[in-house]
N, CA, C and O atoms as a Tripos MOL2 file, in Angstrom:
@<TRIPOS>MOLECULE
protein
  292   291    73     0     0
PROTEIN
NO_CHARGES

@<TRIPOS>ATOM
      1 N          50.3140  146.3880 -137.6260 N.3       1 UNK1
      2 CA         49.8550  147.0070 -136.3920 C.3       1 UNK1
      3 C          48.5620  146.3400 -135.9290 C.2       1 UNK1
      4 O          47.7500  145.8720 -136.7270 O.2       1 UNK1
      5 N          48.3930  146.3160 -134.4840 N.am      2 UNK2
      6 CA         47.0050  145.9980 -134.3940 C.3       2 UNK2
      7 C          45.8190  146.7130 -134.1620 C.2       2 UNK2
      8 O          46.0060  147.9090 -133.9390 O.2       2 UNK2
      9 N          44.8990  146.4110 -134.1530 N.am      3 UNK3
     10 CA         43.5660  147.5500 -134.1150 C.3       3 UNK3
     11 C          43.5080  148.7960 -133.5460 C.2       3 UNK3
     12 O          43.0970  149.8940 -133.9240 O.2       3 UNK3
     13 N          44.1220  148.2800 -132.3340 N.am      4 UNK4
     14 CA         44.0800  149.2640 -131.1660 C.3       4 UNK4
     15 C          45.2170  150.5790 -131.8130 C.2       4 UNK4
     16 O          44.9100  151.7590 -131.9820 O.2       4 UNK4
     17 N          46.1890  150.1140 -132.0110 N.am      5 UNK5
     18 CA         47.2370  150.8790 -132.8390 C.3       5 UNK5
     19 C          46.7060  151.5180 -133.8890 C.2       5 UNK5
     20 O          46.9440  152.7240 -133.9630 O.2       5 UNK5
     21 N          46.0140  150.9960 -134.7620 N.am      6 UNK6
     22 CA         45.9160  151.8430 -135.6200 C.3       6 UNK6
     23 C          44.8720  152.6940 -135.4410 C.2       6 UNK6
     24 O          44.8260  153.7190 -136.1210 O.2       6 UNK6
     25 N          43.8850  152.4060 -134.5130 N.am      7 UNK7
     26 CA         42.5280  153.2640 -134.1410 C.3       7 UNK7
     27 C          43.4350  154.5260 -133.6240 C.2       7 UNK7
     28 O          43.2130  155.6490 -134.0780 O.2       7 UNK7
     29 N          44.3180  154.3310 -132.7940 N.am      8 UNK8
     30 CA         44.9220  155.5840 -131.9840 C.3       8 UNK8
     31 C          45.6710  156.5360 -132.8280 C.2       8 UNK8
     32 O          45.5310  157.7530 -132.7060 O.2       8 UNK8
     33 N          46.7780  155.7710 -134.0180 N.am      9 UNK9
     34 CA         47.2020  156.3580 -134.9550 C.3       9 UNK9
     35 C          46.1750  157.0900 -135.7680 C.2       9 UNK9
     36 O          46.3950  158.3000 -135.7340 O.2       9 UNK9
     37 N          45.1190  156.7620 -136.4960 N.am     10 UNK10
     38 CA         44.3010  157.7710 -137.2350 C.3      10 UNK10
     39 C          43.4770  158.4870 -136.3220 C.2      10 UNK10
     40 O          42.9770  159.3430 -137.0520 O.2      10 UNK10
     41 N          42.9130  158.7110 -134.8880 N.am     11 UNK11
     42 CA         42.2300  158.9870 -134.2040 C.3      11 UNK11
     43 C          43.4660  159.9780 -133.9190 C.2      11 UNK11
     44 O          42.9050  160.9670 -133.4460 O.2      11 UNK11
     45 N          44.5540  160.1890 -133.9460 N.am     12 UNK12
     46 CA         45.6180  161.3420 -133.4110 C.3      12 UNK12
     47 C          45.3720  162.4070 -134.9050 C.2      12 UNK12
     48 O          45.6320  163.6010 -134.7600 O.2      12 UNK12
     49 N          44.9210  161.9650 -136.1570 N.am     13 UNK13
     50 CA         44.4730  162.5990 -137.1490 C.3      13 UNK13
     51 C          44.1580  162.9490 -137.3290 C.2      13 UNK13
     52 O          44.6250  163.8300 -138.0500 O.2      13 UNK13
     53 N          42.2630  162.9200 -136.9070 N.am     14 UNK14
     54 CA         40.9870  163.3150 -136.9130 C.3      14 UNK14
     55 C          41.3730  163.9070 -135.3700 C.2      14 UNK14
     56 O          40.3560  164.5730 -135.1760 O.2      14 UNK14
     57 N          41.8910  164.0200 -134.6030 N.am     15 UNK15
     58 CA         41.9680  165.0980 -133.5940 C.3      15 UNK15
     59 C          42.5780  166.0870 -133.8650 C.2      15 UNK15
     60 O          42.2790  167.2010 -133.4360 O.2      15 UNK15
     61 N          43.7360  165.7890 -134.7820 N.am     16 UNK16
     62 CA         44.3510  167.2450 -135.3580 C.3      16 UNK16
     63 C          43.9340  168.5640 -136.2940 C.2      16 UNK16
     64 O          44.3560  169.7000 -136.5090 O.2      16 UNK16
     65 N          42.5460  167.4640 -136.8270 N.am     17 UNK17
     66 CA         42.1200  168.0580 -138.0230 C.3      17 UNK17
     67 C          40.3870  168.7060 -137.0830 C.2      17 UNK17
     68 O          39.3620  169.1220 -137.6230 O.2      17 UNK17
     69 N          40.6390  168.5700 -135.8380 N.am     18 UNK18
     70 CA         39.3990  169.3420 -135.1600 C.3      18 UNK18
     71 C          38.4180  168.6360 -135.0110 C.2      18 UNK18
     72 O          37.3200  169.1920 -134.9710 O.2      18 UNK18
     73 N          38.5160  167.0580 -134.8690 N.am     19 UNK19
     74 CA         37.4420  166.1690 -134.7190 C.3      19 UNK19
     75 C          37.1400  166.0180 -133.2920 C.2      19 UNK19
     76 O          38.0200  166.3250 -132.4880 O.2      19 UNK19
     77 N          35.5530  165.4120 -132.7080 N.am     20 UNK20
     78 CA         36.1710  165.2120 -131.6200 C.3      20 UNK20
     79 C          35.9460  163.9450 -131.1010 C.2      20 UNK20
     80 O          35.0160  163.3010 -131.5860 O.2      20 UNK20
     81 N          36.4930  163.5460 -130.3710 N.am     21 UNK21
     82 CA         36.2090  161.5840 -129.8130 C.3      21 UNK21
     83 C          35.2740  161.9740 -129.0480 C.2      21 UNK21
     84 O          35.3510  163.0090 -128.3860 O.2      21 UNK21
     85 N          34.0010  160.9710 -129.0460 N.am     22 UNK22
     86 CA         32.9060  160.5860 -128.3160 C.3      22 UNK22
     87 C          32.9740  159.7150 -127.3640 C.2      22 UNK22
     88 O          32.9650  159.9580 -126.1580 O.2      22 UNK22
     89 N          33.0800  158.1500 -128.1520 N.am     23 UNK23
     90 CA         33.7240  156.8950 -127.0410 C.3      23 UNK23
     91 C          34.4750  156.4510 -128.2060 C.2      23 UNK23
     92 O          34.8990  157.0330 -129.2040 O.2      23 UNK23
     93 N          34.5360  154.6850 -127.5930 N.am     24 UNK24
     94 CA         35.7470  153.9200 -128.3780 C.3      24 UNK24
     95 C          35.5820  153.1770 -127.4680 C.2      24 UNK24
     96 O          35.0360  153.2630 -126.3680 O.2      24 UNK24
     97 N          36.5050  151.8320 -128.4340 N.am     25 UNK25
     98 CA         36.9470  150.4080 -127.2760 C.3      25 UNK25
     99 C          37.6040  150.0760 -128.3940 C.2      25 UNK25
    100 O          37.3630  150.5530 -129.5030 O.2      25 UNK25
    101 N          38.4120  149.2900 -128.1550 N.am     26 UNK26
    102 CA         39.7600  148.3930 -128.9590 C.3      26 UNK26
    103 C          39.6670  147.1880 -127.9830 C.2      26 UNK26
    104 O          39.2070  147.2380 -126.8430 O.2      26 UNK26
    105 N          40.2580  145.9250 -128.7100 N.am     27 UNK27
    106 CA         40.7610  145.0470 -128.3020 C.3      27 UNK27
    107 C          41.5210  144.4470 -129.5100 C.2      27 UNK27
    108 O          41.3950  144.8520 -130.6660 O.2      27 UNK27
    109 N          42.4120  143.3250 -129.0650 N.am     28 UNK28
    110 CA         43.5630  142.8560 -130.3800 C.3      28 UNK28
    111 C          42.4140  142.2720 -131.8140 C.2      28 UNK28
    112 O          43.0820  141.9700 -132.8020 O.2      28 UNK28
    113 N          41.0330  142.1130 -131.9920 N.am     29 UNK29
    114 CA         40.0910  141.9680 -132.9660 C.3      29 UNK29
    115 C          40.1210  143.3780 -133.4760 C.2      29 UNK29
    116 O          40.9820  143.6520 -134.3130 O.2      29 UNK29
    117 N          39.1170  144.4960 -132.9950 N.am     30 UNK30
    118 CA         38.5670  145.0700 -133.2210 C.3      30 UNK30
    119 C          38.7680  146.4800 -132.4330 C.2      30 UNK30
    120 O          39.1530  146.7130 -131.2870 O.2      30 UNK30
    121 N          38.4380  147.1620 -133.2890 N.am     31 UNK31
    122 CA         38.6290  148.3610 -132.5240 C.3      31 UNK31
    123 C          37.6860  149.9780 -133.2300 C.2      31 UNK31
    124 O          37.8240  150.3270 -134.4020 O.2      31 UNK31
    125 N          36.9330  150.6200 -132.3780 N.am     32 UNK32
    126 CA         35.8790  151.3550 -132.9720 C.3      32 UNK32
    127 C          36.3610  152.6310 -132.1540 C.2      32 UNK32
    128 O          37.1290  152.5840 -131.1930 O.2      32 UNK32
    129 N          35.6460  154.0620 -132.8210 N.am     33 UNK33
    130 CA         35.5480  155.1700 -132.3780 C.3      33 UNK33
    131 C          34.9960  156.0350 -133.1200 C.2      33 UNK33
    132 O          35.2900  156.0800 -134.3140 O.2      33 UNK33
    133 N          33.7880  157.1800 -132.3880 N.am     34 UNK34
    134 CA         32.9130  157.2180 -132.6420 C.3      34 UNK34
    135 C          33.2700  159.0500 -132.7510 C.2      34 UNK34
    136 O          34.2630  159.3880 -132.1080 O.2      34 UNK34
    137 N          32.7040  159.9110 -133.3290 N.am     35 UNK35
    138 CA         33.4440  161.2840 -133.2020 C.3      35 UNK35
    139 C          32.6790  162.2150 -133.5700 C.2      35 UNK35
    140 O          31.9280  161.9960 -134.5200 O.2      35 UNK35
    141 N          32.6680  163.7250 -132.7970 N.am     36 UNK36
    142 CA         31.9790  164.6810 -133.8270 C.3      36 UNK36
    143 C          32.6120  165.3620 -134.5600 C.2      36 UNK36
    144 O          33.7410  165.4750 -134.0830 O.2      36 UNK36
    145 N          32.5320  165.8140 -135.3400 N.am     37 UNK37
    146 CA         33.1850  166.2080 -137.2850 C.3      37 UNK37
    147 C          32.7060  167.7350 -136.5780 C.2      37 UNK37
    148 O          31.6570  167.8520 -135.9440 O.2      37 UNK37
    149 N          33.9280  169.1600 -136.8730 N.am     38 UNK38
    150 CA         33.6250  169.9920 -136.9790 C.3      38 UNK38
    151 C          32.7060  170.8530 -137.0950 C.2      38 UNK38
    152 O          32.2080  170.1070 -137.9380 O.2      38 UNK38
    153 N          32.0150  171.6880 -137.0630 N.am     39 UNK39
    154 CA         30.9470  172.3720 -138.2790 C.3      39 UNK39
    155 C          30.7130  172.5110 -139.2570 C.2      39 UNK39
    156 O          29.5380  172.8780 -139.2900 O.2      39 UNK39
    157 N          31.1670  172.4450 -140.3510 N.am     40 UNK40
    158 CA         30.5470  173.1520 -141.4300 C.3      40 UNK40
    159 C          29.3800  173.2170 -142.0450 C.2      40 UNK40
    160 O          28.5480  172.3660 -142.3590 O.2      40 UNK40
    161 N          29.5150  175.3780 -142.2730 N.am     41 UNK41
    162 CA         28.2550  175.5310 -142.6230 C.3      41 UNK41
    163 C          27.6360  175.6000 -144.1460 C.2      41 UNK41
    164 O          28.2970  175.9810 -145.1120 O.2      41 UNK41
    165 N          26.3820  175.2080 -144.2050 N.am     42 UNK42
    166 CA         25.1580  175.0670 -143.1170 C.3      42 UNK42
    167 C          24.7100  173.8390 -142.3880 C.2      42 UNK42
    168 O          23.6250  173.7050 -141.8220 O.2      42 UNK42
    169 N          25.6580  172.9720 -142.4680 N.am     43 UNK43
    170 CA         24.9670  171.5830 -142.1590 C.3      43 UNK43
    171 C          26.0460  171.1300 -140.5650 C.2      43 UNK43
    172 O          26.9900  170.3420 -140.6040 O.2      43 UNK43
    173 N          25.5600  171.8810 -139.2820 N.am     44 UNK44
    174 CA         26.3310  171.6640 -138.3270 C.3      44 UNK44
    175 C          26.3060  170.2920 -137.4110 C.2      44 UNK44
    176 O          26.7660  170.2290 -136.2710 O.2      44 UNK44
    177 N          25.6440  169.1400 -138.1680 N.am     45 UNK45
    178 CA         25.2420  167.9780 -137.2030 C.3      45 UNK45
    179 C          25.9990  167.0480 -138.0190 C.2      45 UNK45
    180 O          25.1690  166.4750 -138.7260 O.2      45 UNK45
    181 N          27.1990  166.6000 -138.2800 N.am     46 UNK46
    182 CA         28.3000  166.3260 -138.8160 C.3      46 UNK46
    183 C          28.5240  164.8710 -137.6890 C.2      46 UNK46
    184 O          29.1550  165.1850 -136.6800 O.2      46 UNK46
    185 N          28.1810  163.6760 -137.7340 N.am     47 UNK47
    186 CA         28.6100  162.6860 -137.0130 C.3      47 UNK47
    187 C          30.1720  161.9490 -137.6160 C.2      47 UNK47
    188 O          30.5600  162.1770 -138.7610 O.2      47 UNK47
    189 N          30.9240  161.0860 -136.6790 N.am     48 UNK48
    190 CA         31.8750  159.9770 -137.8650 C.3      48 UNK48
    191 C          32.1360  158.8260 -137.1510 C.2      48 UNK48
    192 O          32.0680  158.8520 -135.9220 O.2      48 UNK48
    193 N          32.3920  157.9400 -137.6770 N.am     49 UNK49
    194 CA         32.8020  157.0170 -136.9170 C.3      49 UNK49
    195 C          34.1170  156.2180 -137.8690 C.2      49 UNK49
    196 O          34.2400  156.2060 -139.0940 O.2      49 UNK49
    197 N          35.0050  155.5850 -136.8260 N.am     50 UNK50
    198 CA         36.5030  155.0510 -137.2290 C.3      50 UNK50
    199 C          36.4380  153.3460 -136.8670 C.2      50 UNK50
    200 O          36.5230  152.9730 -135.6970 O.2      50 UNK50
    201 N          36.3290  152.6800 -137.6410 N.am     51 UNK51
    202 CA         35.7510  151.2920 -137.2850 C.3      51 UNK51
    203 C          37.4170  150.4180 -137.9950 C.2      51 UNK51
    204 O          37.4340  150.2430 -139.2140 O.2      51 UNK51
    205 N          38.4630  150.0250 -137.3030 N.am     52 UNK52
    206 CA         39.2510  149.1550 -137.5730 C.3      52 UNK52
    207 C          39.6770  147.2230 -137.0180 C.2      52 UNK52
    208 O          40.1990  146.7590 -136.0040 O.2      52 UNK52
    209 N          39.0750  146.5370 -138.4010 N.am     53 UNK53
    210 CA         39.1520  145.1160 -138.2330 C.3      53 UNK53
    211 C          40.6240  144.4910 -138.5570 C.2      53 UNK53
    212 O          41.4930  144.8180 -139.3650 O.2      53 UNK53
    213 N          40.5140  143.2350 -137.3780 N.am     54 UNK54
    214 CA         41.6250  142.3280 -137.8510 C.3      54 UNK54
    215 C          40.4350  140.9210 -138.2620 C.2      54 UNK54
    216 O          39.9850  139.9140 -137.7150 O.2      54 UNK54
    217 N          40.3340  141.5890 -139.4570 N.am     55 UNK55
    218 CA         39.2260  139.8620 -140.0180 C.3      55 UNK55
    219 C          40.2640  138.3630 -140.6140 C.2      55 UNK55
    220 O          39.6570  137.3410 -140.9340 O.2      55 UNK55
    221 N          41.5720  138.4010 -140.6860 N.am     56 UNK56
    222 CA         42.4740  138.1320 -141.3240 C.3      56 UNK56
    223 C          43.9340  137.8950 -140.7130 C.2      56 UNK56
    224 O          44.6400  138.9030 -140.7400 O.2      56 UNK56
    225 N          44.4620  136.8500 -140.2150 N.am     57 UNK57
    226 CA         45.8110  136.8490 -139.6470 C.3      57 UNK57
    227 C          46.4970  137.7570 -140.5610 C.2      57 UNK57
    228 O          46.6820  137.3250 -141.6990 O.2      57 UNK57
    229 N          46.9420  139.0300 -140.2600 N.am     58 UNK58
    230 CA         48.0660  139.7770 -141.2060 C.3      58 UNK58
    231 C          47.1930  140.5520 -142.2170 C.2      58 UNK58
    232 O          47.6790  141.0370 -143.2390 O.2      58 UNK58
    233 N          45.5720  140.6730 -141.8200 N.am     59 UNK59
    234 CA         45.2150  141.6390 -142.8910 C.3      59 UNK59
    235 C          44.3180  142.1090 -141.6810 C.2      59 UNK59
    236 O          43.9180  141.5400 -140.6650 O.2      59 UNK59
    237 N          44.1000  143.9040 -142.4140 N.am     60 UNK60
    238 CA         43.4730  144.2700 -141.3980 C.3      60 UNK60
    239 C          42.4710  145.2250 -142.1640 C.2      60 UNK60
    240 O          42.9400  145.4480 -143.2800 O.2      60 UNK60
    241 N          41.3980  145.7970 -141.9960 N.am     61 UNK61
    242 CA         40.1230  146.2330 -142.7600 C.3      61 UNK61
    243 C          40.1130  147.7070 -141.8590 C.2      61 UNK61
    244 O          40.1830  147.7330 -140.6310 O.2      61 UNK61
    245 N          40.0240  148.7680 -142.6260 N.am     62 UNK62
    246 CA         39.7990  150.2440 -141.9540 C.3      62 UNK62
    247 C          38.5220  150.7420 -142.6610 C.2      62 UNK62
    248 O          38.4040  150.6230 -143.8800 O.2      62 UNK62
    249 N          37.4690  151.3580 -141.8100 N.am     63 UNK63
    250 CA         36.6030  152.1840 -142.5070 C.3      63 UNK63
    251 C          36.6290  153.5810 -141.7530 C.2      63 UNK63
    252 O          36.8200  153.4060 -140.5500 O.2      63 UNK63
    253 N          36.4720  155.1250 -142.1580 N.am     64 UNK64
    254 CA         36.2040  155.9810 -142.0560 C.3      64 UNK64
    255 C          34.8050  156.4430 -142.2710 C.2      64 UNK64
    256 O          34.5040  156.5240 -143.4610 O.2      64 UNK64
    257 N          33.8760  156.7670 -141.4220 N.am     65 UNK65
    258 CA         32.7220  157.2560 -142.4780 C.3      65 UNK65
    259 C          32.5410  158.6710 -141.4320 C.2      65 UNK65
    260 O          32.6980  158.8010 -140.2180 O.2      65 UNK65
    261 N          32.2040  159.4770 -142.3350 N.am     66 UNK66
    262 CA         31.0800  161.1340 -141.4220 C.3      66 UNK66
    263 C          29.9910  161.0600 -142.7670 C.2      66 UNK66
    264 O          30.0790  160.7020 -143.9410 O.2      66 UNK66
    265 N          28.8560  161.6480 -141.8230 N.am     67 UNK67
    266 CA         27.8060  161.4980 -142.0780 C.3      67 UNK67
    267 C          26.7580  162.8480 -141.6170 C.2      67 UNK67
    268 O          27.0160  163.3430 -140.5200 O.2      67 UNK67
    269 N          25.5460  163.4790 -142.4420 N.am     68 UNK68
    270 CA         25.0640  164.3890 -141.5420 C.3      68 UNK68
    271 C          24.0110  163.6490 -140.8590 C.2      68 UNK68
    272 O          23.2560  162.8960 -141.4750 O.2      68 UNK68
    273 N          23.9160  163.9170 -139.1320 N.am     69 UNK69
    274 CA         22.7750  163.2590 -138.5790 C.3      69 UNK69
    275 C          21.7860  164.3110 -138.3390 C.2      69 UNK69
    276 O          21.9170  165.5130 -138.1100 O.2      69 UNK69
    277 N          20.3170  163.2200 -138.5000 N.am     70 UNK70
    278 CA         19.2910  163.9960 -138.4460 C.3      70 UNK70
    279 C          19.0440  164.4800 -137.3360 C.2      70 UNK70
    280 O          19.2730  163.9570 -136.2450 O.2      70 UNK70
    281 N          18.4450  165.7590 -137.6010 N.am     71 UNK71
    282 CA         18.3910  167.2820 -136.9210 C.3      71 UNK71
    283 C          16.8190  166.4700 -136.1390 C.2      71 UNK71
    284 O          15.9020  165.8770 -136.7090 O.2      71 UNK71
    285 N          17.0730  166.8250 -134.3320 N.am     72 UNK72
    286 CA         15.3770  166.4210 -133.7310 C.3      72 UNK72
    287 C          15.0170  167.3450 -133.9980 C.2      72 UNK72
    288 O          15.5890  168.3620 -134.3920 O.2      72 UNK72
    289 N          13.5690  167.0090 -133.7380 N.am     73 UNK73
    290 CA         12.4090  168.4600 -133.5920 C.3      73 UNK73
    291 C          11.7600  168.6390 -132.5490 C.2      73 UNK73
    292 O          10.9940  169.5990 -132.4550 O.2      73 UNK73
@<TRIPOS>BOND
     1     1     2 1
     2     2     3 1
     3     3     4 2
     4     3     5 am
     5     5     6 1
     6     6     7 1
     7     7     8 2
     8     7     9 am
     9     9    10 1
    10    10    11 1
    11    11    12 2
    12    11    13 am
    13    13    14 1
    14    14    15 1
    15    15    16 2
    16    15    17 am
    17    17    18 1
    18    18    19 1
    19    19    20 2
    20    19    21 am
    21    21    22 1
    22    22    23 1
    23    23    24 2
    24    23    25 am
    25    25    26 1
    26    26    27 1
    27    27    28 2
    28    27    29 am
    29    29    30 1
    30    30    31 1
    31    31    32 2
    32    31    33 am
    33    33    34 1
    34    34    35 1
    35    35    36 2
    36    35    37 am
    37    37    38 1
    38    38    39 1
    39    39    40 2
    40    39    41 am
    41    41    42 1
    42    42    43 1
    43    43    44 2
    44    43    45 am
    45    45    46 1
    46    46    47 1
    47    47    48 2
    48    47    49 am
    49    49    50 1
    50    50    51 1
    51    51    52 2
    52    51    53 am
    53    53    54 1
    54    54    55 1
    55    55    56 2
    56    55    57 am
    57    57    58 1
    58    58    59 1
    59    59    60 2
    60    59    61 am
    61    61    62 1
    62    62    63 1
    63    63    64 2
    64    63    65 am
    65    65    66 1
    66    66    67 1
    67    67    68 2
    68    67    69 am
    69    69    70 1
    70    70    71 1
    71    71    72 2
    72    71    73 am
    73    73    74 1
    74    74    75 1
    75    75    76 2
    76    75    77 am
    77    77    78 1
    78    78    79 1
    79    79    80 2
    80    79    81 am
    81    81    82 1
    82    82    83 1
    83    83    84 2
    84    83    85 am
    85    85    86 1
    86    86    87 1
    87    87    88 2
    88    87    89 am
    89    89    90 1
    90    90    91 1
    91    91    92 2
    92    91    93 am
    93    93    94 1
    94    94    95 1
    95    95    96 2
    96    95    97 am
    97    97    98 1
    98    98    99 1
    99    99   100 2
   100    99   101 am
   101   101   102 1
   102   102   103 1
   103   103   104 2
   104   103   105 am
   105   105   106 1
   106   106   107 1
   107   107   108 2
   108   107   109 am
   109   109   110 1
   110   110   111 1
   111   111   112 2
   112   111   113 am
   113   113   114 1
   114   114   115 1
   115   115   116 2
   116   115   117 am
   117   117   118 1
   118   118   119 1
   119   119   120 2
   120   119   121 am
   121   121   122 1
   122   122   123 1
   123   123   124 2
   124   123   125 am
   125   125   126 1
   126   126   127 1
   127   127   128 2
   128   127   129 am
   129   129   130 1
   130   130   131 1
   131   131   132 2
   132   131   133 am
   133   133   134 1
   134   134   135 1
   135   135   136 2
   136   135   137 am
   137   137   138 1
   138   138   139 1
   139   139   140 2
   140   139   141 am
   141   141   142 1
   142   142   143 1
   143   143   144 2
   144   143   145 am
   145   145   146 1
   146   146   147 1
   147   147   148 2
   148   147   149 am
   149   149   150 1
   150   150   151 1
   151   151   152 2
   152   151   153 am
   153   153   154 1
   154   154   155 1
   155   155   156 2
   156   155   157 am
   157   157   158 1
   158   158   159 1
   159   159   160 2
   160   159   161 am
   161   161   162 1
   162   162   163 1
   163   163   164 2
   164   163   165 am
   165   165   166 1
   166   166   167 1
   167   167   168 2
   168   167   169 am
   169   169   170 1
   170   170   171 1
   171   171   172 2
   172   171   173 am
   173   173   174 1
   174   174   175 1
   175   175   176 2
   176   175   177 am
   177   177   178 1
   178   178   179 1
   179   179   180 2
   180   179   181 am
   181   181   182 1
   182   182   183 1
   183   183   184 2
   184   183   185 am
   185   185   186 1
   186   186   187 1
   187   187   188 2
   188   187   189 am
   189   189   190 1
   190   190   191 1
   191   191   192 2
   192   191   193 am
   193   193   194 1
   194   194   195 1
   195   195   196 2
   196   195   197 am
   197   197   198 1
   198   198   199 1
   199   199   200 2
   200   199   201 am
   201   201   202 1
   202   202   203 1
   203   203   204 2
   204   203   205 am
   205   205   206 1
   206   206   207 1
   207   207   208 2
   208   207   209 am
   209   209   210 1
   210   210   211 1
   211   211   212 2
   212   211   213 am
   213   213   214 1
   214   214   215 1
   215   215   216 2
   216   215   217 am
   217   217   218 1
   218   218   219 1
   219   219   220 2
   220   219   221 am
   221   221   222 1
   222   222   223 1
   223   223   224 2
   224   223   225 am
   225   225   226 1
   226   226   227 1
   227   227   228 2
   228   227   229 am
   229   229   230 1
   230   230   231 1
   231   231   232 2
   232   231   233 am
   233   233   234 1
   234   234   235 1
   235   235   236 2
   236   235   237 am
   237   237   238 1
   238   238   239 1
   239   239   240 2
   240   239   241 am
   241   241   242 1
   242   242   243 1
   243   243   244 2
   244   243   245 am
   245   245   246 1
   246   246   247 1
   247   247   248 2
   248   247   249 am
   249   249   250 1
   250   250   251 1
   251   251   252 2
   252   251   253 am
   253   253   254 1
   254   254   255 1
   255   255   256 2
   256   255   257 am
   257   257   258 1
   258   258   259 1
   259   259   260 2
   260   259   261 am
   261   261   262 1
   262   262   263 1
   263   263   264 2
   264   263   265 am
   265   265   266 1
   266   266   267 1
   267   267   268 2
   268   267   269 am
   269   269   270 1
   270   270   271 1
   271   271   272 2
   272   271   273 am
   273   273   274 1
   274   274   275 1
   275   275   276 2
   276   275   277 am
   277   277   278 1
   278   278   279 1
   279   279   280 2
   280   279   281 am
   281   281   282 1
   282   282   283 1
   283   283   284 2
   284   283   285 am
   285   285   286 1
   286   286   287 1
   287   287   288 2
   288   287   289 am
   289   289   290 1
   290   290   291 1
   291   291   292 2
@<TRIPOS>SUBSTRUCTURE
     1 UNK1         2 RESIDUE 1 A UNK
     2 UNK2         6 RESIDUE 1 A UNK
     3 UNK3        10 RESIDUE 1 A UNK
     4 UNK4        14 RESIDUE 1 A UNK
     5 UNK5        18 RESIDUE 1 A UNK
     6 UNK6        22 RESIDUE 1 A UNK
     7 UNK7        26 RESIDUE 1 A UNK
     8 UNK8        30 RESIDUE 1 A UNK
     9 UNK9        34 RESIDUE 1 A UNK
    10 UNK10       38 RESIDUE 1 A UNK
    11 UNK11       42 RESIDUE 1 A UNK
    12 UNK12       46 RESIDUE 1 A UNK
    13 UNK13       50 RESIDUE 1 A UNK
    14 UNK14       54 RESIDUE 1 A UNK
    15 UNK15       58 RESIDUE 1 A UNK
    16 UNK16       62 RESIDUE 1 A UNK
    17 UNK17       66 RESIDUE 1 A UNK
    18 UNK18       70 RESIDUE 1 A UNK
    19 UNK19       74 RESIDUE 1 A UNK
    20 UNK20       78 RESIDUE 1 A UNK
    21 UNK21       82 RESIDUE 1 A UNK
    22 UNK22       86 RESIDUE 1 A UNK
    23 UNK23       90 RESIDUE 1 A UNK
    24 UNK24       94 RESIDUE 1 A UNK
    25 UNK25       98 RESIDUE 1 A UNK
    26 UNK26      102 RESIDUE 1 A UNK
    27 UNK27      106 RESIDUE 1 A UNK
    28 UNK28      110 RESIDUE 1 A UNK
    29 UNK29      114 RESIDUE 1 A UNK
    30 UNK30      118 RESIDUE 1 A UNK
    31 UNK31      122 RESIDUE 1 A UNK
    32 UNK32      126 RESIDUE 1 A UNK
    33 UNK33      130 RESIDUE 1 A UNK
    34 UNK34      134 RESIDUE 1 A UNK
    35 UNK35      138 RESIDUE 1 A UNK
    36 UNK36      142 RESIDUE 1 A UNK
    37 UNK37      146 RESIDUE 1 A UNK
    38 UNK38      150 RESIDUE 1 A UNK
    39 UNK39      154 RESIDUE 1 A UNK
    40 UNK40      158 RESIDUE 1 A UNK
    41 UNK41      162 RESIDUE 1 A UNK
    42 UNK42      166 RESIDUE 1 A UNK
    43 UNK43      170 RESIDUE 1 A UNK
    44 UNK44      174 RESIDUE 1 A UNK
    45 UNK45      178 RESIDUE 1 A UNK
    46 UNK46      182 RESIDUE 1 A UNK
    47 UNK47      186 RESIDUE 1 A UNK
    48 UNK48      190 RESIDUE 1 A UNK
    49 UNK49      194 RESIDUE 1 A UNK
    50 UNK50      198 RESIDUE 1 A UNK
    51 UNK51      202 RESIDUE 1 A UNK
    52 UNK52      206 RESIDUE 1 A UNK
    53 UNK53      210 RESIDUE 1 A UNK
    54 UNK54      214 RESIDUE 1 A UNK
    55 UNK55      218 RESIDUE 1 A UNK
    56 UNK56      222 RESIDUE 1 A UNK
    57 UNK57      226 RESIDUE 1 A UNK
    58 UNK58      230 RESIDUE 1 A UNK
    59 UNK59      234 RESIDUE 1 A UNK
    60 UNK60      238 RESIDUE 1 A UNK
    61 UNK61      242 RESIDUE 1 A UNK
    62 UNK62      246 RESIDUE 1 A UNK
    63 UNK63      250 RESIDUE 1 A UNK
    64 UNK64      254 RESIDUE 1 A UNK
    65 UNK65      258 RESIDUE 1 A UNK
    66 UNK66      262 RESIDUE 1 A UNK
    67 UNK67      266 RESIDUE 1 A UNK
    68 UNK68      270 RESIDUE 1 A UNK
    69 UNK69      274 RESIDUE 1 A UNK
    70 UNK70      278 RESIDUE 1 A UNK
    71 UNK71      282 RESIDUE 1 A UNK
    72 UNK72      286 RESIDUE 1 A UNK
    73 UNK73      290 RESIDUE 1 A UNK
């Protein structure tokens, strides 16, 4: 599959599971999306981001990460 494909395929995932899309861009390289992660409490500032590479004719690199972001003051 290519980036774009698979960003949309796991991004239909993390929408099912109550995530929500922020932005994004794909192209046949690369393809990113950026999301807010549910609540859970006590820690409600829950960021994620969906980062899928084609570094590789025929290989392709996926990262998932959520993260808590820091709270302003």
């Amino acid at each position: 599959m290519r980036p774009v494909e698979l960003e949309a395929y796991f991004a239909k995932q993390l929408e099912g599971a109550g995530w929500g899309r922020v932005a994004g861009s794909a192209d046949e390289f690369f393809a990113w999306s950026s999301w807010l992660v549910p609540e859970v409490p006590p820690a409600p500032e829950w960021r994620g981001v969906l980062i899928v590479l084609a570094d590789f004719p025929g290989r392709r690199s996926l990262s998932l990460r959520a993260e808590l972001a820091e709270r302003r003051k």
